[in-house]
Backbone and ligand atoms as CSV (ligand in chain L), in Angstrom:
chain,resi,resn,atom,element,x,y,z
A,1,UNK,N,N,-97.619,61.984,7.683
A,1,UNK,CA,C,-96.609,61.316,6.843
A,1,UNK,C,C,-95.297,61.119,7.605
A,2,UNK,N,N,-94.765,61.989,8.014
A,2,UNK,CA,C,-93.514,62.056,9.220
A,2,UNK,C,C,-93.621,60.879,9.888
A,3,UNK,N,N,-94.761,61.341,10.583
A,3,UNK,CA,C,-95.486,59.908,11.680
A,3,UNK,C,C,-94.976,58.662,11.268
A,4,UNK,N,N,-95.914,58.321,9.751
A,4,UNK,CA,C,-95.787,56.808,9.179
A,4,UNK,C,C,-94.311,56.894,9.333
A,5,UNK,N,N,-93.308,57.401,8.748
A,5,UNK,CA,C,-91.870,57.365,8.374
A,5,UNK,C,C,-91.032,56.723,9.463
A,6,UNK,N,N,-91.658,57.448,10.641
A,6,UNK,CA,C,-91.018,57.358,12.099
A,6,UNK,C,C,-91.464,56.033,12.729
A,7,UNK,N,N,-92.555,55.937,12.638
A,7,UNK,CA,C,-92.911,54.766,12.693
A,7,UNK,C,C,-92.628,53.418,12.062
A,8,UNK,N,N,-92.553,53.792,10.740
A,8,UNK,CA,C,-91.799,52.543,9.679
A,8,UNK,C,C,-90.149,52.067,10.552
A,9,UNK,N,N,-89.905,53.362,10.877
A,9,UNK,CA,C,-88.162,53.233,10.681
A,9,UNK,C,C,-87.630,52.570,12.338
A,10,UNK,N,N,-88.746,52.752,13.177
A,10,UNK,CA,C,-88.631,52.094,14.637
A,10,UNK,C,C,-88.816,50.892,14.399
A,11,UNK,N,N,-89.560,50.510,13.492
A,11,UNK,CA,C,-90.023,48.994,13.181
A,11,UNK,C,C,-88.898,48.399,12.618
A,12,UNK,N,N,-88.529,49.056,11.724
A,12,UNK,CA,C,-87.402,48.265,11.016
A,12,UNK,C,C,-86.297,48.118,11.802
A,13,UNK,N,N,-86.094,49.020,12.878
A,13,UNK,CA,C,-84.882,48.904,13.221
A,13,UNK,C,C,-85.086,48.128,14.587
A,14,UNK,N,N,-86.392,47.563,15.371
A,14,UNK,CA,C,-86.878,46.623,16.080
A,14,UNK,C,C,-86.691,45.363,15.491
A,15,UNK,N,N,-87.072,45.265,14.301
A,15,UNK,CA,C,-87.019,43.907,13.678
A,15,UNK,C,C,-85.466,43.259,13.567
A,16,UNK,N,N,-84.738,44.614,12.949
A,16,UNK,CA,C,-83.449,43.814,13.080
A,16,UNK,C,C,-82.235,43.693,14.363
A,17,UNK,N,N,-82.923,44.619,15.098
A,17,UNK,CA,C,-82.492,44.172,16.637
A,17,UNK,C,C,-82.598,42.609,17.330
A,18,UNK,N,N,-83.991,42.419,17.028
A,18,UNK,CA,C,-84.484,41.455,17.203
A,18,UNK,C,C,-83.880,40.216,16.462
A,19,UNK,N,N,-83.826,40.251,14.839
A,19,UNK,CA,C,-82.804,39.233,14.415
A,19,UNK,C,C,-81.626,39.273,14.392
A,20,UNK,N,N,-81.292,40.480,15.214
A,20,UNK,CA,C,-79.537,39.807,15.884
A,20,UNK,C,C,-79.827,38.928,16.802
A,21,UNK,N,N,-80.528,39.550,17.626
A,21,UNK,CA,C,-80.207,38.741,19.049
A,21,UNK,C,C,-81.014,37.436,18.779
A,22,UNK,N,N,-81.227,36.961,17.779
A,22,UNK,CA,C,-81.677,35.458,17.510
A,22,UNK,C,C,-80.885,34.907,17.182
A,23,UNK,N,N,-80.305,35.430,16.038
A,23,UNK,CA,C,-78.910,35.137,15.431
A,23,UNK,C,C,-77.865,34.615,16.758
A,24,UNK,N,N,-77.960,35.724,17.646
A,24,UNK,CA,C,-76.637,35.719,18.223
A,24,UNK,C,C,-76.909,35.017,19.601
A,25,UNK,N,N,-78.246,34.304,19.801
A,25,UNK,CA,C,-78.793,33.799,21.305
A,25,UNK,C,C,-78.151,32.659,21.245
A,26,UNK,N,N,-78.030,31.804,20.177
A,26,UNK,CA,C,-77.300,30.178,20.281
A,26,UNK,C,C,-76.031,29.937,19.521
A,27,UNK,N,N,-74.549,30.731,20.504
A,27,UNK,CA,C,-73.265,30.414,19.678
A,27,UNK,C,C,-73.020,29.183,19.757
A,28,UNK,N,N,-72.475,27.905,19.114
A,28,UNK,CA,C,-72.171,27.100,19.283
A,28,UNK,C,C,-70.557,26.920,20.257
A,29,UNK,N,N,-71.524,25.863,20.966
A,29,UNK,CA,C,-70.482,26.005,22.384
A,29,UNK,C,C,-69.149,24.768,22.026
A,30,UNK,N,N,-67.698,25.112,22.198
A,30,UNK,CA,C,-67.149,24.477,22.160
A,30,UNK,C,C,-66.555,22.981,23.093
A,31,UNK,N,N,-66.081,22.235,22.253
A,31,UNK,CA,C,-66.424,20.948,23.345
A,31,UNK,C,C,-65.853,21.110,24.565
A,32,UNK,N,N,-64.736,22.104,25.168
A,32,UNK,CA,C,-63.957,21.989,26.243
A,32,UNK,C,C,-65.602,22.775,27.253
A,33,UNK,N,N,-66.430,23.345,26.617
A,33,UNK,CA,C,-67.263,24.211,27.071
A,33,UNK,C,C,-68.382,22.717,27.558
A,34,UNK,N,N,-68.652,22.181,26.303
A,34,UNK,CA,C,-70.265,21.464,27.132
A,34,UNK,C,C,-69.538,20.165,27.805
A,35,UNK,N,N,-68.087,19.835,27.989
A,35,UNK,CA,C,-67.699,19.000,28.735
A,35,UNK,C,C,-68.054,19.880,30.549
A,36,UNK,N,N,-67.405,21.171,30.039
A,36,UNK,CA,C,-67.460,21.596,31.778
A,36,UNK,C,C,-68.820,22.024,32.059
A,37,UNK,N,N,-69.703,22.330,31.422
A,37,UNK,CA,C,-70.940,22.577,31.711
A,37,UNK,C,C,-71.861,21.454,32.189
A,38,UNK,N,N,-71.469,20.214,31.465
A,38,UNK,CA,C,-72.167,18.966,31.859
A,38,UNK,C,C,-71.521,18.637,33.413
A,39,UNK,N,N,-70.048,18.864,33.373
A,39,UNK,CA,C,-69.927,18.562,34.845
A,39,UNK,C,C,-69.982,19.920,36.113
A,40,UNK,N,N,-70.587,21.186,35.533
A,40,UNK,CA,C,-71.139,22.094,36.129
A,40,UNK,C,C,-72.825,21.793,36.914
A,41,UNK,N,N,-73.483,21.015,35.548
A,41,UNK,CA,C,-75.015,20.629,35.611
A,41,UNK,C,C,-74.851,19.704,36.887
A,42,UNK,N,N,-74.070,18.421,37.132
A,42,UNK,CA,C,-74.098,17.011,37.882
A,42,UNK,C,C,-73.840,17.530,39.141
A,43,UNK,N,N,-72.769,18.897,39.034
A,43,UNK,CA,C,-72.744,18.962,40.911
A,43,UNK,C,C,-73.968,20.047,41.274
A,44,UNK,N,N,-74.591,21.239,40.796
A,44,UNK,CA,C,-75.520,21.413,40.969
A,44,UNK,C,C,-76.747,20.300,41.047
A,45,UNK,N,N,-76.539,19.337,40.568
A,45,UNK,CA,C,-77.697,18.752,40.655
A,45,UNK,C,C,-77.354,17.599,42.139
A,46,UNK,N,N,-76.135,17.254,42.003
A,46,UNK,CA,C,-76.188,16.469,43.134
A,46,UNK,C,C,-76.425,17.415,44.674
A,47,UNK,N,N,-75.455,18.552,44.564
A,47,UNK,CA,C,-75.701,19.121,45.932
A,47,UNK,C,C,-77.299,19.363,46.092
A,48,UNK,N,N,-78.302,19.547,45.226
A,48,UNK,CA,C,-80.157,19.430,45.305
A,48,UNK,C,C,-80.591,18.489,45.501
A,49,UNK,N,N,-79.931,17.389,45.309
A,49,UNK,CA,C,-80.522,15.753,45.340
A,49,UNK,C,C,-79.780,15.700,46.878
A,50,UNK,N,N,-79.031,16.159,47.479
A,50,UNK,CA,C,-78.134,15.719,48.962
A,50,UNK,C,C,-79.277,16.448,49.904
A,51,UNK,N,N,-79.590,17.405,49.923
A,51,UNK,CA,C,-80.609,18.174,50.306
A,51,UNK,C,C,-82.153,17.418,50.732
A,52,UNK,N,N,-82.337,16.994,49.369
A,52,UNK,CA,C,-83.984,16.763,48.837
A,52,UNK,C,C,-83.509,14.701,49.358
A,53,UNK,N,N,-82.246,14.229,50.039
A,53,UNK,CA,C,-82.171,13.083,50.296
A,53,UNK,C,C,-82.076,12.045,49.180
A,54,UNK,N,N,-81.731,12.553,47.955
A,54,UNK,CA,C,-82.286,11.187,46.962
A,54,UNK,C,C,-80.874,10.911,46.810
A,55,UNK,N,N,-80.300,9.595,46.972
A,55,UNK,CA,C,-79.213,8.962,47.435
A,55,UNK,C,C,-78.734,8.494,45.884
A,56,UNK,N,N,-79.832,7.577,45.343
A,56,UNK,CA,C,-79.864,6.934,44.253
A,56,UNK,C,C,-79.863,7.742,43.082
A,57,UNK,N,N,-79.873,8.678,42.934
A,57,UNK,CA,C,-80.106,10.041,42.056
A,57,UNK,C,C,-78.133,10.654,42.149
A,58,UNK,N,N,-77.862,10.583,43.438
A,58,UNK,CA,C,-76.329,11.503,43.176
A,58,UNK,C,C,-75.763,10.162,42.724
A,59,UNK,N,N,-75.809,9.106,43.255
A,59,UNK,CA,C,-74.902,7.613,42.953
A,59,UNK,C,C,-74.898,8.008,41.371
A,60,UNK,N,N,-76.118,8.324,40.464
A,60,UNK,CA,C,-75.819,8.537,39.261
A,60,UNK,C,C,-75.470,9.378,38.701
A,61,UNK,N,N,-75.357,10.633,39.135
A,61,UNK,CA,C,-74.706,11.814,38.454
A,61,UNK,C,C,-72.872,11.396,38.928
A,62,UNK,N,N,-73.009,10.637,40.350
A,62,UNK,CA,C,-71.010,10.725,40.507
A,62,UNK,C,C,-70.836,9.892,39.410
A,63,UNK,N,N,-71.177,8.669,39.103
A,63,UNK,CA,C,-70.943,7.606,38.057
A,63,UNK,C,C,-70.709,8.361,36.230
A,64,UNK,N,N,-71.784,9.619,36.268
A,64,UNK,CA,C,-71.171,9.856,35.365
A,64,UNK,C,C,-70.313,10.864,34.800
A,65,UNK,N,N,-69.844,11.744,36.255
A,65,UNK,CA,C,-68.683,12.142,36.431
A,65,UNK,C,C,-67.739,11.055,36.400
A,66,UNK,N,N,-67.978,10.400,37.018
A,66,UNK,CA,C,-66.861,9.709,37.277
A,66,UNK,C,C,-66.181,9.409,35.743
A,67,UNK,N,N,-67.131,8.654,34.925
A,67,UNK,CA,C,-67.043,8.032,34.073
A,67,UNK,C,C,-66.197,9.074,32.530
A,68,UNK,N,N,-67.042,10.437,32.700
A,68,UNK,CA,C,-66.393,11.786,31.911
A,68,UNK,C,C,-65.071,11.864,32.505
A,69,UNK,N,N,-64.819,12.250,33.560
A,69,UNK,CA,C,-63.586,12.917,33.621
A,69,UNK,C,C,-62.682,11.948,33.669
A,70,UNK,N,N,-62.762,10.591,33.779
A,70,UNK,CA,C,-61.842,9.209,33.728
A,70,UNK,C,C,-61.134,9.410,31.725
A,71,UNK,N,N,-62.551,9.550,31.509
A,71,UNK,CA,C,-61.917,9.612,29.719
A,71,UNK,C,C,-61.277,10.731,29.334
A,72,UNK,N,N,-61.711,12.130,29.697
A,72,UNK,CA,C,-61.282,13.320,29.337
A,72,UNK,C,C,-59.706,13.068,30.147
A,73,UNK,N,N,-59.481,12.696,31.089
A,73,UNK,CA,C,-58.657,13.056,32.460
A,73,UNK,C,C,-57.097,12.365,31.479
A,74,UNK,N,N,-57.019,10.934,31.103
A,74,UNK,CA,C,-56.229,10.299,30.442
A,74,UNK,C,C,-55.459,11.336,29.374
A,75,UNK,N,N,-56.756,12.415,28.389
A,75,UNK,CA,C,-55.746,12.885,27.446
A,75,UNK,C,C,-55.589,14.147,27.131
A,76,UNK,N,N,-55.596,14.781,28.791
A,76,UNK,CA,C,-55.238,16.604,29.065
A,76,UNK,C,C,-53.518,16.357,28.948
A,77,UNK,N,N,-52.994,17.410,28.299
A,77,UNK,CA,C,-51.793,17.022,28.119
A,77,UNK,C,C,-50.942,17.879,29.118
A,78,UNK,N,N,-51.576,18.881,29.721
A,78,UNK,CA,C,-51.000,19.405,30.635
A,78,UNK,C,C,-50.826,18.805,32.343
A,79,UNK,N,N,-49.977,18.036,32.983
A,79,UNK,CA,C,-49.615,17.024,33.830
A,79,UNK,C,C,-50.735,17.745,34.873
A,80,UNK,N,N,-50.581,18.933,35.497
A,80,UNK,CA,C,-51.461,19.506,36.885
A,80,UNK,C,C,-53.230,19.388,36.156
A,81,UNK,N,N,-53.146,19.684,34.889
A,81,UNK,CA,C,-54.661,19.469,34.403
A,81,UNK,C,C,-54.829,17.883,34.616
A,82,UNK,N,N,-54.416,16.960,34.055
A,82,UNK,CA,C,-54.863,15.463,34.159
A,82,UNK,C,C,-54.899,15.144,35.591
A,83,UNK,N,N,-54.010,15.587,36.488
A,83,UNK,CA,C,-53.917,15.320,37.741
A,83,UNK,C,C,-54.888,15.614,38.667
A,84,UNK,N,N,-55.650,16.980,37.832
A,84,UNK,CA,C,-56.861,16.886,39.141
A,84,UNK,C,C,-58.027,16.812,38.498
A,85,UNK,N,N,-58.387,16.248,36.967
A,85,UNK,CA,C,-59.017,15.859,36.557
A,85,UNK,C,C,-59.297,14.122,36.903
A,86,UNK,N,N,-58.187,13.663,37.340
A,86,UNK,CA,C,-58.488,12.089,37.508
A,86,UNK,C,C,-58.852,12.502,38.952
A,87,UNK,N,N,-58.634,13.304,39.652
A,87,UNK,CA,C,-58.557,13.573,41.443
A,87,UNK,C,C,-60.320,13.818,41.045
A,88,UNK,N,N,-60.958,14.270,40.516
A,88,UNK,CA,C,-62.277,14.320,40.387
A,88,UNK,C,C,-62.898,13.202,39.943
A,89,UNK,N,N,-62.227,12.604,39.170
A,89,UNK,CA,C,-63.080,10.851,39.140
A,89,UNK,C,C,-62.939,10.201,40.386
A,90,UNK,N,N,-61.485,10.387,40.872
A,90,UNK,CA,C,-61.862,9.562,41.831
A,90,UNK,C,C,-62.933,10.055,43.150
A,91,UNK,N,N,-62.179,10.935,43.342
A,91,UNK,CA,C,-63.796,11.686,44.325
A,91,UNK,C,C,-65.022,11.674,43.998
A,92,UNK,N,N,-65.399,11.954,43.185
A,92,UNK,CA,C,-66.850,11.332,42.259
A,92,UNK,C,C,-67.075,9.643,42.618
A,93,UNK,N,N,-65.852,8.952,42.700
A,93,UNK,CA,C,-66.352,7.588,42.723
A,93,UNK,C,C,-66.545,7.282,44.225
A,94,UNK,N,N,-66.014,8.052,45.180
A,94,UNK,CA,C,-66.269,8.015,46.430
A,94,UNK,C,C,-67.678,8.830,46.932
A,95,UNK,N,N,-67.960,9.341,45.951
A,95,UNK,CA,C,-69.250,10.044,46.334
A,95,UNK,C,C,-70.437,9.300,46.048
A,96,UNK,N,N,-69.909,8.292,44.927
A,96,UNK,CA,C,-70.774,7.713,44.537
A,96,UNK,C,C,-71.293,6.302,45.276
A,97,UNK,N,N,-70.051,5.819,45.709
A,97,UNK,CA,C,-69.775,4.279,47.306
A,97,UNK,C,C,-70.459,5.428,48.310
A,98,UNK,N,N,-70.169,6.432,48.839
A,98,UNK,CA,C,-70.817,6.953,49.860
A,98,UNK,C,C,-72.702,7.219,49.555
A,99,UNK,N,N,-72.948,7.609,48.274
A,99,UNK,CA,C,-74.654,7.819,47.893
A,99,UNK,C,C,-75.250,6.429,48.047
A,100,UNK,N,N,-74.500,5.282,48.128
A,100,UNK,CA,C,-75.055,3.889,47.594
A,100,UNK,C,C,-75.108,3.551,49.501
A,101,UNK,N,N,-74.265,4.073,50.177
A,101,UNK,CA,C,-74.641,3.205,51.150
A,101,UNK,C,C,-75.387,4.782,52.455
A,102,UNK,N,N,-75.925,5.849,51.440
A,102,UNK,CA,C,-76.841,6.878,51.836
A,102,UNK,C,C,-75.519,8.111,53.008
A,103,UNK,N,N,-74.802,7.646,52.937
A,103,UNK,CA,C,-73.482,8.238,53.659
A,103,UNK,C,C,-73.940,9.873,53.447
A,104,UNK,N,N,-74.681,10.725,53.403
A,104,UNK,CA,C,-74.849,12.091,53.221
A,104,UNK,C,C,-73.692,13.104,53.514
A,105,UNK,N,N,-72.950,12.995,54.571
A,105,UNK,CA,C,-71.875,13.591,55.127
A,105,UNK,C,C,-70.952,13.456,54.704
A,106,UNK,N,N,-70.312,12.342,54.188
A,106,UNK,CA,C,-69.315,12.347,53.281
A,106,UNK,C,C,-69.641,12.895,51.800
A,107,UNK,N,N,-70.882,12.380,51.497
A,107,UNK,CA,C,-71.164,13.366,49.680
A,107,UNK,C,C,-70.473,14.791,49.836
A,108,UNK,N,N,-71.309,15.059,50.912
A,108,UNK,CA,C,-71.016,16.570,50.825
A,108,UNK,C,C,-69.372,17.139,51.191
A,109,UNK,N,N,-68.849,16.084,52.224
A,109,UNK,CA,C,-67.489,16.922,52.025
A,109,UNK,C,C,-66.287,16.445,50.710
A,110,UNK,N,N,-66.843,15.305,49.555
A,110,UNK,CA,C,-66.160,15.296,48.827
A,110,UNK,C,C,-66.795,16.260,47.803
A,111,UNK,N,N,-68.359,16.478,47.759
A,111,UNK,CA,C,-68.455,17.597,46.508
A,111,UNK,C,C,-67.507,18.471,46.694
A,112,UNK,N,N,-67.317,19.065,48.720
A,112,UNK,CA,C,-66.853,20.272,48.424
A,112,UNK,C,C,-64.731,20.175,47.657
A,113,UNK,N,N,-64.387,18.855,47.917
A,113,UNK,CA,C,-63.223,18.496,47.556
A,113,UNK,C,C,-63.619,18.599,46.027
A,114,UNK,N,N,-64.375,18.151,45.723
A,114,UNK,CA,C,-64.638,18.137,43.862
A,114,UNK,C,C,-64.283,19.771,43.630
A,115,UNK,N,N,-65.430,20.635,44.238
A,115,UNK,CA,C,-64.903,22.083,43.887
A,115,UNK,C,C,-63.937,23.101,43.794
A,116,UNK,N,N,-63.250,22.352,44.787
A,116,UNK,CA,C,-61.774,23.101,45.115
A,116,UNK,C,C,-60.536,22.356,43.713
A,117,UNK,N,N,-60.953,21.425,43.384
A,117,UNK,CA,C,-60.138,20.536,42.493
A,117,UNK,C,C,-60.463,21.448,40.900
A,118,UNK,N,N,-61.726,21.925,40.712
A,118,UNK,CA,C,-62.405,22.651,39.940
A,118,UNK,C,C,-61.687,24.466,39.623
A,119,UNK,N,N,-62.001,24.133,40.911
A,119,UNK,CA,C,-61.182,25.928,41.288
A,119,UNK,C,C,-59.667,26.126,41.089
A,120,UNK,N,N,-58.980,25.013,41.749
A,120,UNK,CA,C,-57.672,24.860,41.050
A,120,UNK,C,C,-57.354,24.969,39.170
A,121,UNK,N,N,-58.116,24.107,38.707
A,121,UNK,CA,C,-57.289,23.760,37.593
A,121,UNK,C,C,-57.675,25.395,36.855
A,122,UNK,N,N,-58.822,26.149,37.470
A,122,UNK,CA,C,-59.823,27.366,36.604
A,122,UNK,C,C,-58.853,28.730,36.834
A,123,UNK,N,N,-57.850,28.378,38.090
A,123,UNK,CA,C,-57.021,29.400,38.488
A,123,UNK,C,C,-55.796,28.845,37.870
A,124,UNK,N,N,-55.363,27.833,37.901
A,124,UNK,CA,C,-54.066,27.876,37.754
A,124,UNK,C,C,-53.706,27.610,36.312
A,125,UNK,N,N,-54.565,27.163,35.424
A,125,UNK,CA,C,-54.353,26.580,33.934
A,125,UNK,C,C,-55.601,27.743,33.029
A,126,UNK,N,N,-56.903,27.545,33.525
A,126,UNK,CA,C,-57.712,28.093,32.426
A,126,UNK,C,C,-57.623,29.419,32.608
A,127,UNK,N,N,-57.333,29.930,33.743
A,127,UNK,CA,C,-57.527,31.912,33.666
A,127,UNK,C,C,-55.441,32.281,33.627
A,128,UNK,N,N,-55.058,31.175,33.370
A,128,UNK,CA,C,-53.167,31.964,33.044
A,128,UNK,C,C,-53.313,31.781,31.783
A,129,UNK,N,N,-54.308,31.388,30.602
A,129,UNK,CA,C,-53.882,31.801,28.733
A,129,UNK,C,C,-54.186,33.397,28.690
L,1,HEC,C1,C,-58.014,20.352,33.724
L,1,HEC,C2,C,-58.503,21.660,34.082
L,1,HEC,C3,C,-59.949,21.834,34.460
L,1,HEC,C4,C,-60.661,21.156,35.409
L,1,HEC,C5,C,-60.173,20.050,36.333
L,1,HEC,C6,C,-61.988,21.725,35.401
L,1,HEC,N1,N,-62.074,22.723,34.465
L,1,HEC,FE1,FE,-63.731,23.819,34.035
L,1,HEC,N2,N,-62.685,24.805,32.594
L,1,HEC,C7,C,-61.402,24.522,32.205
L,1,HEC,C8,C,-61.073,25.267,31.003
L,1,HEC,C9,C,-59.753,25.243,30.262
L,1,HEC,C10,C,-62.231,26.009,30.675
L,1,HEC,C11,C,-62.435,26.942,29.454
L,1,HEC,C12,C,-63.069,26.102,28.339
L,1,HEC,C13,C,-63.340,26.906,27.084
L,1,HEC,O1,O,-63.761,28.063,27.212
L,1,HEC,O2,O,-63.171,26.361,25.986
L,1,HEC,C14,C,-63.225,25.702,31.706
L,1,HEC,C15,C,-64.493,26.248,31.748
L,1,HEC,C16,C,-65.466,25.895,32.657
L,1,HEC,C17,C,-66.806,26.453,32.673
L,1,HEC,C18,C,-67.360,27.511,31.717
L,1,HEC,C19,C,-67.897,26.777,30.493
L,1,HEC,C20,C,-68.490,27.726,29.480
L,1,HEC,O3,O,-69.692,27.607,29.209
L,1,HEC,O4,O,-67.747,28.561,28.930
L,1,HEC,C21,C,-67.482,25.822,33.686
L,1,HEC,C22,C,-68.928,26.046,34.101
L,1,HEC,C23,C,-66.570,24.887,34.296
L,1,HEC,N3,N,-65.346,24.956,33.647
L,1,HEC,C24,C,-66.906,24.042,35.326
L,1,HEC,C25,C,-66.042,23.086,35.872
L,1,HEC,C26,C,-66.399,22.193,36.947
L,1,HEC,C27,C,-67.732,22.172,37.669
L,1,HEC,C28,C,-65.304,21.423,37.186
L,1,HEC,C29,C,-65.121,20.347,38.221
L,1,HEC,C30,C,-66.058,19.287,38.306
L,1,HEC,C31,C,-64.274,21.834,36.252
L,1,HEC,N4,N,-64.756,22.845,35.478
L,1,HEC,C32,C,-63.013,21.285,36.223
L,1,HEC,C33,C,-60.519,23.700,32.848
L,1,HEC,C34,C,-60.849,22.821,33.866
């Protein structure tokens, strides 16, 4: 009888372990979040496509960087945030003239300019609130 008890009470308290962490596996992400995550996804994916050679593949991930941070970039209200948010469209759009005419060497040293532009705004605006 103990047994069953002990047994019941591991279960129950498995089960609702378990429907927390279901509960709690998908917070809804806020938009400043799946804006930077989408442009987290495009440079991981382009620096794999620079690698693996597919030219025509980064031309479209810079285009739609380019195209995000052109719209987002206009209405950051903080002047150093918009400033290197448009500095990433435009580098994106040079990455993207460089993927079109297969330029590999330049992709890669403007991704790494994209990242540092990234790293700036993450040091100097998002980790000082
Ligand atoms: C204008 C400033 C600014 C720029 C430029 C910027 N970020 Fe961010 N980033 C932020 C802020 C602010 C947050 C926090 C957002 C939040 O938690 O709501 C953030 C958060 C993130 C996160 C975490 C998102 C999450 O799931 O919580 C990632 C990943 C990220 N940025 C990637 C990038 C990449 C890649 C770039 C460059 C292509 C970039 N960011 C450019 C300000 C910036």
């Amino acid at each position: 009888m103990k047994k069953i008890i002990a047994l019941l009470s591991v279960a129950v308290f498995t089960s609702a372990v378990f429907a927390f962490a279901a509960g709690d596996a998908k917070p809804e992400l806020r938009p400043a979040q799946k804006i930077m995550q989408a442009r987290a996804a495009w440079l991981t994916a382009m620096s794999e496509n620079l690698v693996a050679n597919r030219f025509e593949a980064i031309s479209k991930d810079a285009d739609e960087l380019v195209a995000q941070t052109n719209k987002v970039g206009e209405n950051v209200p903080n002047p150093l945030g918009k400033e290197l948010t448009l500095a990433i469209a435009s580098l994106a759009k040079d990455i993207s003239v460089a993927a079109a005419g297969k330029n590999g060497e330049t992709v890669k040293v403007k991704l790494g300019e994209i990242k540092s532009k990234c790293g700036e705004c993450h040091a100097k605006i998002r980790d000082k609130k």
